[in-house]
C-alpha positions in Angstrom: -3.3 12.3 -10.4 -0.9 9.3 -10.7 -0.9 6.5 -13.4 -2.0 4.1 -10.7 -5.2 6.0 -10.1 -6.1 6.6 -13.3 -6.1 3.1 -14.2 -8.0 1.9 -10.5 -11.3 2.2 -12.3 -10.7 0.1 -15.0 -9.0 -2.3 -12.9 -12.3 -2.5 -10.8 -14.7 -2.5 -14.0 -12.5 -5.5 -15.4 -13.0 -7.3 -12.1 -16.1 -7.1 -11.6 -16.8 -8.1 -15.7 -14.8 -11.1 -14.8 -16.8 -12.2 -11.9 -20.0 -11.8 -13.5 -18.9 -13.5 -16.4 -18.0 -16.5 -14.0 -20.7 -17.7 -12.1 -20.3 -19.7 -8.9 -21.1 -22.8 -9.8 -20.6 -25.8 -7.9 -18.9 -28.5 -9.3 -18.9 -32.2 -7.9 -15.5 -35.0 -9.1 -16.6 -38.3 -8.6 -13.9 -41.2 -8.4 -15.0 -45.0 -8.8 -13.3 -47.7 -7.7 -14.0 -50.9 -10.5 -10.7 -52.4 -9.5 -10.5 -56.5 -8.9 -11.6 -56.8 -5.4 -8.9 -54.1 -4.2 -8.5 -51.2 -1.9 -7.6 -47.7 -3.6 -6.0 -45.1 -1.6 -6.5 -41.6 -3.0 -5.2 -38.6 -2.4 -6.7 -35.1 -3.7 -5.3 -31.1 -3.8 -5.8 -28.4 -5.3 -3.1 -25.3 -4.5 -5.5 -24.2 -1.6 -7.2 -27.7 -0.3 -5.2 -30.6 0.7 -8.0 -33.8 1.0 -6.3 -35.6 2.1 -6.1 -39.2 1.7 -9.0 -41.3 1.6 -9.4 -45.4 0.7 -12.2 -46.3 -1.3 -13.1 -49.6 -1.3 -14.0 -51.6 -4.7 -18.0 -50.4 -5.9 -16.9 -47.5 -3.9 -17.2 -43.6 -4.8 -14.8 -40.7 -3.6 -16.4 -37.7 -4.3 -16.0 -34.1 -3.2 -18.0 -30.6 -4.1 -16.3 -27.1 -4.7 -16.7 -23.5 -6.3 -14.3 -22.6 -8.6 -12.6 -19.5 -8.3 -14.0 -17.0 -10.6 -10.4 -16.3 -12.1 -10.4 -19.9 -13.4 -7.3 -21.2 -11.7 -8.8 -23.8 -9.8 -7.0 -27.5 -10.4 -7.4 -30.3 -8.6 -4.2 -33.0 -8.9 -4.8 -37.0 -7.7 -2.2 -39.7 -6.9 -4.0 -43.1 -6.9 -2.6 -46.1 -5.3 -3.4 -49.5 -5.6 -0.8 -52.1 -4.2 3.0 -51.5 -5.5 1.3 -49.2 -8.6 0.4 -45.9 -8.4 -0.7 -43.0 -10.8 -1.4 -39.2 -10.9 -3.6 -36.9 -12.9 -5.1 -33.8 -13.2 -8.5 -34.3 -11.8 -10.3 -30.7 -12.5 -8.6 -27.8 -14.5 -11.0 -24.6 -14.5 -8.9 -23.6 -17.7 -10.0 -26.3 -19.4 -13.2 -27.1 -18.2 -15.3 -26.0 -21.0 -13.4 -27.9 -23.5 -14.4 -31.2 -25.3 -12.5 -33.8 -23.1 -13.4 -32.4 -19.7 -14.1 -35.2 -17.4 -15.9 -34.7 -13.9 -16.2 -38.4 -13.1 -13.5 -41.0 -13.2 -13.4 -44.8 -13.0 -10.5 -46.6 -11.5 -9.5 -50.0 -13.7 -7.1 -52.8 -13.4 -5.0 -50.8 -16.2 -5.5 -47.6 -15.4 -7.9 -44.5 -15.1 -10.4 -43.2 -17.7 -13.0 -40.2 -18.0 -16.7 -40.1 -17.9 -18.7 -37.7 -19.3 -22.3 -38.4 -16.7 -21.9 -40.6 -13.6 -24.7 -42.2 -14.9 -23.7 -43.8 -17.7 -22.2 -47.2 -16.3 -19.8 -48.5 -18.7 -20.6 -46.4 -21.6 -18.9 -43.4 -22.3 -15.5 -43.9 -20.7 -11.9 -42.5 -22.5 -8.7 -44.1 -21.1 -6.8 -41.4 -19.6 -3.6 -42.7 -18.3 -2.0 -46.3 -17.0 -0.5 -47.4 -13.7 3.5 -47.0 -13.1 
């Protein structure tokens, strides 16, 4: 019997560990517009999805639903653009979604983006991420 066969039935127990360990669970990004009175054009990937561009109007919410895949590689990148300013971030990182600054909804500003912790909570709870180039 070869290496590689030996070794198949752990490589099919780990597997299968790992996907149990990871349930599919749905996640939902939300992106607000709260700029003065201006259009925001924003445009979403991840390594498998392209988005696409959408423009979201001020008031206005972008949002979009996925699974993560169970090996926790999903990411999602934005560029935002607003007039001659524009901006990009990492939206969603599977990696580091369990950690303490995780953000699944984000607010657009006049200076920049920040974070939200519940789409709820209007005005209260939002970190500064990153400023406009």
């Amino acid at each position: 019997m070869t290496v590689h066969k030996k070794l198949l039935p752990a490589v099919v127990l780990a597997t299968a560990m790992i996907l149990m360990a990871h349930p599919s669970i749905q996640r939902t990004i939300q992106i607000t517009n709260k700029l003065s009175s201006k259009i925001l054009i924003v445009h979403c990937a991840s390594e498998d999805d392209d988005l696409g561009g959408r423009l979201v109007e001020n008031g206005s919410n972008y949002e979009w639903s996925f699974v993560p895949d169970a090996f926790g590689w999903t990411v999602f990148r934005c560029n935002l653009t607003v007039e001659d300013k524009r901006l990009s971030f990492v939206t969603y990182d599977e990696g580091e979604y369990h950690k303490e600054l995780n953000f699944n909804y984000w607010v657009v500003h006049d200076d920049g983006v920040y974070g939200k912790v519940q789409a709820d909570s209007i005005g209260a709870g939002e970190r500064f991420i990153r400023g406009w180039k």
